[in-house]
C-alpha positions in Angstrom: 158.7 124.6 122.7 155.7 124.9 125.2 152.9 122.9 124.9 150.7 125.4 123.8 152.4 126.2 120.5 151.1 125.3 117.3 152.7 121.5 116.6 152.2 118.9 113.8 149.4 116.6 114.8 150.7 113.9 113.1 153.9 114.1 114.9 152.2 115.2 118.8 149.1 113.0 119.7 146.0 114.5 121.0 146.9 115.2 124.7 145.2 113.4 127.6 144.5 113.8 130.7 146.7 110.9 131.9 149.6 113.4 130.9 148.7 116.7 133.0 147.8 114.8 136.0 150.7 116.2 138.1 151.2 119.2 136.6 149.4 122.2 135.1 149.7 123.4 131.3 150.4 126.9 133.0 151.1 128.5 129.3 147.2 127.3 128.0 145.8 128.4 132.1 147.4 132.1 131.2 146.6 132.3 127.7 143.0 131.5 129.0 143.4 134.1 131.1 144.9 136.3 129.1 143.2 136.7 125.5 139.8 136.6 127.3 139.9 140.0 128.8 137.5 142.3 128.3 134.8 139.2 128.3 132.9 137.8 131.5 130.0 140.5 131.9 126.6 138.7 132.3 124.8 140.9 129.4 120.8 140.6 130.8 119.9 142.1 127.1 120.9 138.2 126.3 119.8 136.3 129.3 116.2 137.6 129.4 114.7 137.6 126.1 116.4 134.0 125.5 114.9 132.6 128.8 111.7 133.9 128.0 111.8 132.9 124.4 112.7 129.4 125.3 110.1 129.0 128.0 107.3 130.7 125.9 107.7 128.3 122.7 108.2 124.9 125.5 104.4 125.7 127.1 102.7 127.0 123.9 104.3 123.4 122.2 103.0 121.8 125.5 99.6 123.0 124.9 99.4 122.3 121.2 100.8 118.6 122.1 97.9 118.2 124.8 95.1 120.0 122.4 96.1 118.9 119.1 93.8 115.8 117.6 96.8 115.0 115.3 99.6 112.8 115.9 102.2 114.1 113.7 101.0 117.1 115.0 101.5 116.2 118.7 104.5 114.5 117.8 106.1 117.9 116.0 104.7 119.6 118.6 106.1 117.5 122.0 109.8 117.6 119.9 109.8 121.5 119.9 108.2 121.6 123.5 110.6 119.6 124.6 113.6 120.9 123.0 112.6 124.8 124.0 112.0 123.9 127.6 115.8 121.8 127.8 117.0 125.2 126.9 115.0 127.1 129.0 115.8 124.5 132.0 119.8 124.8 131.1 120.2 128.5 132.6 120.0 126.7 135.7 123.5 126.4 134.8 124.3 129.9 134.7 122.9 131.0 137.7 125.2 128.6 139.8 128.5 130.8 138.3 126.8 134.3 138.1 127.4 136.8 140.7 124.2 137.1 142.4 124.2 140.8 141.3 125.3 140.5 138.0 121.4 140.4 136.5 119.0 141.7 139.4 115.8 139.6 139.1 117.0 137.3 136.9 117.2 134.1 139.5 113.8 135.1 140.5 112.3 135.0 137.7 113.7 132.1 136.5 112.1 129.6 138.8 109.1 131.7 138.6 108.6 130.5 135.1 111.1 127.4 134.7 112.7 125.9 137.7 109.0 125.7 140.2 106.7 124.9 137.0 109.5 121.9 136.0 109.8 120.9 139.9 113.7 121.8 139.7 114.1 125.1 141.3 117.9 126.7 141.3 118.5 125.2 145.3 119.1 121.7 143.2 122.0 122.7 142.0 123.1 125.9 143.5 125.9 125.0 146.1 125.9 121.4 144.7 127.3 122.5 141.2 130.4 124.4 142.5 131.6 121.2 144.2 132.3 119.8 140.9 134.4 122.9 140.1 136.5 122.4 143.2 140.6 121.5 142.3 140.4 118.9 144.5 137.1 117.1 144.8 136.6 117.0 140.7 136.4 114.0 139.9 136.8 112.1 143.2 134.2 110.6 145.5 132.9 113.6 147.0 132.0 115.0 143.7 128.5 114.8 142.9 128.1 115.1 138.9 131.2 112.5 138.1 131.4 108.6 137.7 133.7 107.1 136.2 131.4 105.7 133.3 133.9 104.9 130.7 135.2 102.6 133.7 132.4 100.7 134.3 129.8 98.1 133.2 128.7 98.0 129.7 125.1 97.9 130.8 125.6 100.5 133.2 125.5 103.7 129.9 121.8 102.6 128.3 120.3 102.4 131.9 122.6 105.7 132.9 120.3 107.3 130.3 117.1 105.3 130.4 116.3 106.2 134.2 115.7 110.2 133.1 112.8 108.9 131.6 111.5 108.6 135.4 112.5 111.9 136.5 109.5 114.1 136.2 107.3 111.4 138.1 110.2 111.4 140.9 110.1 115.0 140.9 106.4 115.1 141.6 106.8 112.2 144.1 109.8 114.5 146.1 107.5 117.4 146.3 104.1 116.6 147.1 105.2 113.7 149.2 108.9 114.2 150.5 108.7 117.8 150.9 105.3 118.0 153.0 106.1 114.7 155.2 109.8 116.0 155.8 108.0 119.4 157.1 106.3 117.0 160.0 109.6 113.9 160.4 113.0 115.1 160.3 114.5 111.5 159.5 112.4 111.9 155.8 113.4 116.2 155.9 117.1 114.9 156.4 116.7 111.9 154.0 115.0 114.5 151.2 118.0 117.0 151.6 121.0 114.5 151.6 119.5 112.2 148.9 117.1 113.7 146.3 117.4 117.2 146.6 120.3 117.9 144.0 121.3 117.3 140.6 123.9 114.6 140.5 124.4 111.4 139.1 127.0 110.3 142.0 125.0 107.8 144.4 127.6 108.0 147.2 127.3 112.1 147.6 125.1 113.2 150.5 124.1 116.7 150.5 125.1 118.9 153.8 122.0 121.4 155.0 121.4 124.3 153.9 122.3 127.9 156.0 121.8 131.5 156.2 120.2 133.6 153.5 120.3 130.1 151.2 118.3 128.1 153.9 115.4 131.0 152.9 116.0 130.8 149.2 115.2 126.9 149.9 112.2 127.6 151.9 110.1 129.2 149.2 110.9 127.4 146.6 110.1 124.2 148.4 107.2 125.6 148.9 106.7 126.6 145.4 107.2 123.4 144.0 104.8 121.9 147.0 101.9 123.7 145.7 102.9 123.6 142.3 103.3 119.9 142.5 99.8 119.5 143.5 98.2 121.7 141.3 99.3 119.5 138.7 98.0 116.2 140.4 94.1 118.7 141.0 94.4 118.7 137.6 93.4 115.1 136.7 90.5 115.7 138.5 89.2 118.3 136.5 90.8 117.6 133.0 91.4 114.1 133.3 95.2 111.9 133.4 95.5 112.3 129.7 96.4 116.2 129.6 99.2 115.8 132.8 100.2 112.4 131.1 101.1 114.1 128.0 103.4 117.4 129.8 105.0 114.5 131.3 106.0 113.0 128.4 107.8 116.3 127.0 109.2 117.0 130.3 110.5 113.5 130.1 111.9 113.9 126.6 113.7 116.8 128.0 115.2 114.7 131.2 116.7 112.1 128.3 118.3 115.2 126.4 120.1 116.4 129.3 121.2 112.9 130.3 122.6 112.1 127.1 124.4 115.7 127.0 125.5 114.6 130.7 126.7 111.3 129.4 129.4 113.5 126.9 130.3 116.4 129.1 133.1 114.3 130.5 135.2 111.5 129.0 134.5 109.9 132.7 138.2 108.4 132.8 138.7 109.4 136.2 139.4 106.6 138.5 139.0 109.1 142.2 142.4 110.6 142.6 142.6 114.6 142.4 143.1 116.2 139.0 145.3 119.3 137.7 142.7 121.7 136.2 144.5 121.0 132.7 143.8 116.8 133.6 140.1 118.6 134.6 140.0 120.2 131.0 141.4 117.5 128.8 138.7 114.6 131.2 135.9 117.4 129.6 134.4 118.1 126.3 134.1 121.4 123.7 132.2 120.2 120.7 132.7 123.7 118.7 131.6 124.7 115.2 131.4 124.4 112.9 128.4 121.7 113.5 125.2 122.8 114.7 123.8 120.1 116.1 125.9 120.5 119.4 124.0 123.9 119.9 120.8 122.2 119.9 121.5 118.9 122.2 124.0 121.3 124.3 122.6 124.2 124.6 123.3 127.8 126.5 127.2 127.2 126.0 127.3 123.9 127.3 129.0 122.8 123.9 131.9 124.6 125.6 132.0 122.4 128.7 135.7 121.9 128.9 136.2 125.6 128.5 133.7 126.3 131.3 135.8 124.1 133.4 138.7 126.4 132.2 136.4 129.9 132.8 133.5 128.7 135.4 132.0 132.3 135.5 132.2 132.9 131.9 129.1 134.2 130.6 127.6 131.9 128.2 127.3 134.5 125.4 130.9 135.1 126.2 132.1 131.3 125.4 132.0 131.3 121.5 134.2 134.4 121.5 136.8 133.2 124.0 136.9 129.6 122.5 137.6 131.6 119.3 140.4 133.5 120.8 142.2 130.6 122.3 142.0 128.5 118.9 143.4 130.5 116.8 146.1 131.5 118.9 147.2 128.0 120.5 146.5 126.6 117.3 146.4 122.7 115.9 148.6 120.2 118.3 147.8 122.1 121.7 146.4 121.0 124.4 143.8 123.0 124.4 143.1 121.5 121.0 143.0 118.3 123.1 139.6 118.7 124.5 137.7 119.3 121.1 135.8 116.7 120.0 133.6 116.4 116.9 130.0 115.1 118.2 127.7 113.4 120.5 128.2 109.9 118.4 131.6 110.1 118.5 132.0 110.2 122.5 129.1 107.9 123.1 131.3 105.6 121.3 134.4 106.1 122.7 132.6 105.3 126.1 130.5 102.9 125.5 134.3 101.2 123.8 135.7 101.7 126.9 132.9 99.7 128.7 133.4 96.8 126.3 136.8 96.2 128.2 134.5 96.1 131.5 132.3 92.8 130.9 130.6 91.1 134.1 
């Protein structure tokens, strides 16, 4: 009996990554393959109108926050603001797996109206994300988006979270500051590049520079979020701190969201050594239907992450379908099954019992 079949759960436990470290589950790796044919076209009917939806409801909530004279008002308002623009910000995702002709325009247009105005254009995590995919750097030192959380100090999960709060301030700080003194020092260029200039969550990773026809990508959007970054700082003068202090806020909200959604991507159990991509799937998280909450704290497919780490250049839109597919035909017992998990609340508290083992 393969370990893919359909077994009696109360007779097979929930597999682990602990068991697949040496070997792959190669049935589940060509199932995946298998039963997800005719899937994995980027449908730009889909990416477009939901970008643009998403980033259209953030600013007008934004602008009602800052205009309203009502607190409930501004309170209803920063939620949906902030909520719409984590969605909007998540396609950042995406365009790190797309081929870069799969939606002409798209990547363009996206830190036109997302990544510049939020101070995170694609560069942050284009060519930083893929490391993380890598068979053997997942996981291990040189991976920038993985510690081993469940591993460490209890205190170390509230302030893991808690320090998003800080990130649109930081942002601002890297671009009017950083980016312009870097342009004039090359010790604070190569600081900026190596140290704040990605997404990741590992302290040790140091990013390498940029080349070729990315090194010109970086160029203009640096630039983008340099003039962007103050424009935003002009506009105390004119409209005062309160207006800026407020899109802060809801920007900030949204830094916490992803965090916590960061915090249950992984199971973070991961002690360095190179995984199998099955130990890779069963160390990530699916939190699939039938709850909806998971589409709204983990947006754009992201519910899916173990999957993703199965298919990386799946198509978002694509990821229901496929995680349908292999469900129903692995079935209860599999180790796919193994990487389902029911909720947000759940995993924090599997980590954060983990931790408890980790006292100072």
């Amino acid at each position: 009996m393969t370990m893919h079949q359909t077994l009696d759960p109360a007779a097979h436990p929930r597999a682990t990554r602990v068991q697949f470290m040496e070997a792959d589950d190669k049935d589940m790796l060509r199932a995946a393959r298998d039963l997800t044919k005719g899937l994995g076209e980027a449908k730009p009917g889909i990416y477009w109108p939901d970008m643009l939806v998403s980033a259209g409801i953030g600013y007008a909530a934004i602008a009602v926050t800052i205009l309203s004279q009502s607190l409930a008002v501004q309170i209803a308002a920063g939620l949906v603001g902030a909520l719409a623009l984590y969605r909007a910000l998540m396609f950042i995702h995406e365009l790190t797996h797309i081929h870069r002709d799969a939606l002409p325009g798209f990547r363009t247009g996206w830190n036109l109206l997302v990544g510049i105005p939020l101070l995170t254009p694609s560069f942050m995590y284009e060519g930083v994300h893929t490391i993380h995919h890598k068979r053997t750097q997942y996981g291990t030192v040189e991976d920038p988006e993985y510690l081993p959380l469940a591993l460490m100090k209890p205190w170390s999960l509230p302030l893991f979270v808690i320090v998003a709060i800080l990130a649109p301030v930081a942002l601002i700080i890297r671009a009017a500051v950083l980016v312009p003194l870097g342009a004039l020092i090359p010790a604070v260029r190569r600081l900026t590049w190596e140290r704040f200039s990605s997404l990741q969550i590992n302290p040790e990773f140091r990013r390498r520079p940029p080349e070729g026809d990315f090194a010109s990508r970086v160029r203009w959007q640096e630039a983008g979020v340099f003039v962007w970054s103050w424009t935003l700082i002009g506009s105390t003068f004119m409209f005062g701190w309160q207006p800026l202090a407020t899109a802060l806020a809801v920007v900030s909200l949204t830094a916490v969201l992803n965090q916590l959604r960061t915090l249950v991507a992984h199971l973070w159990e991961n002690e360095g050594e190179p995984m199998t991509v099955t130990a890779q799937f069963l160390d990530s998280v699916n939190v699939p239907p039938p709850g909806l909450a998971a589409e709204i704290w983990a947006p754009v497919g992201l519910r899916y992450h173990a999957l993703h780490h199965l298919m990386p250049s799946m198509p978002y839109h694509d990821l229901p379908e496929a995680h349908r597919r292999l469900a129903r035909e692995l079935g209860t017992g599999s180790t796919y099954e193994g990487a389902n998990h029911p909720g947000m609340l759940v995993l924090v508290g599997r980590i954060a019992k983990s931790t408890m083992g980790k006292r100072a």
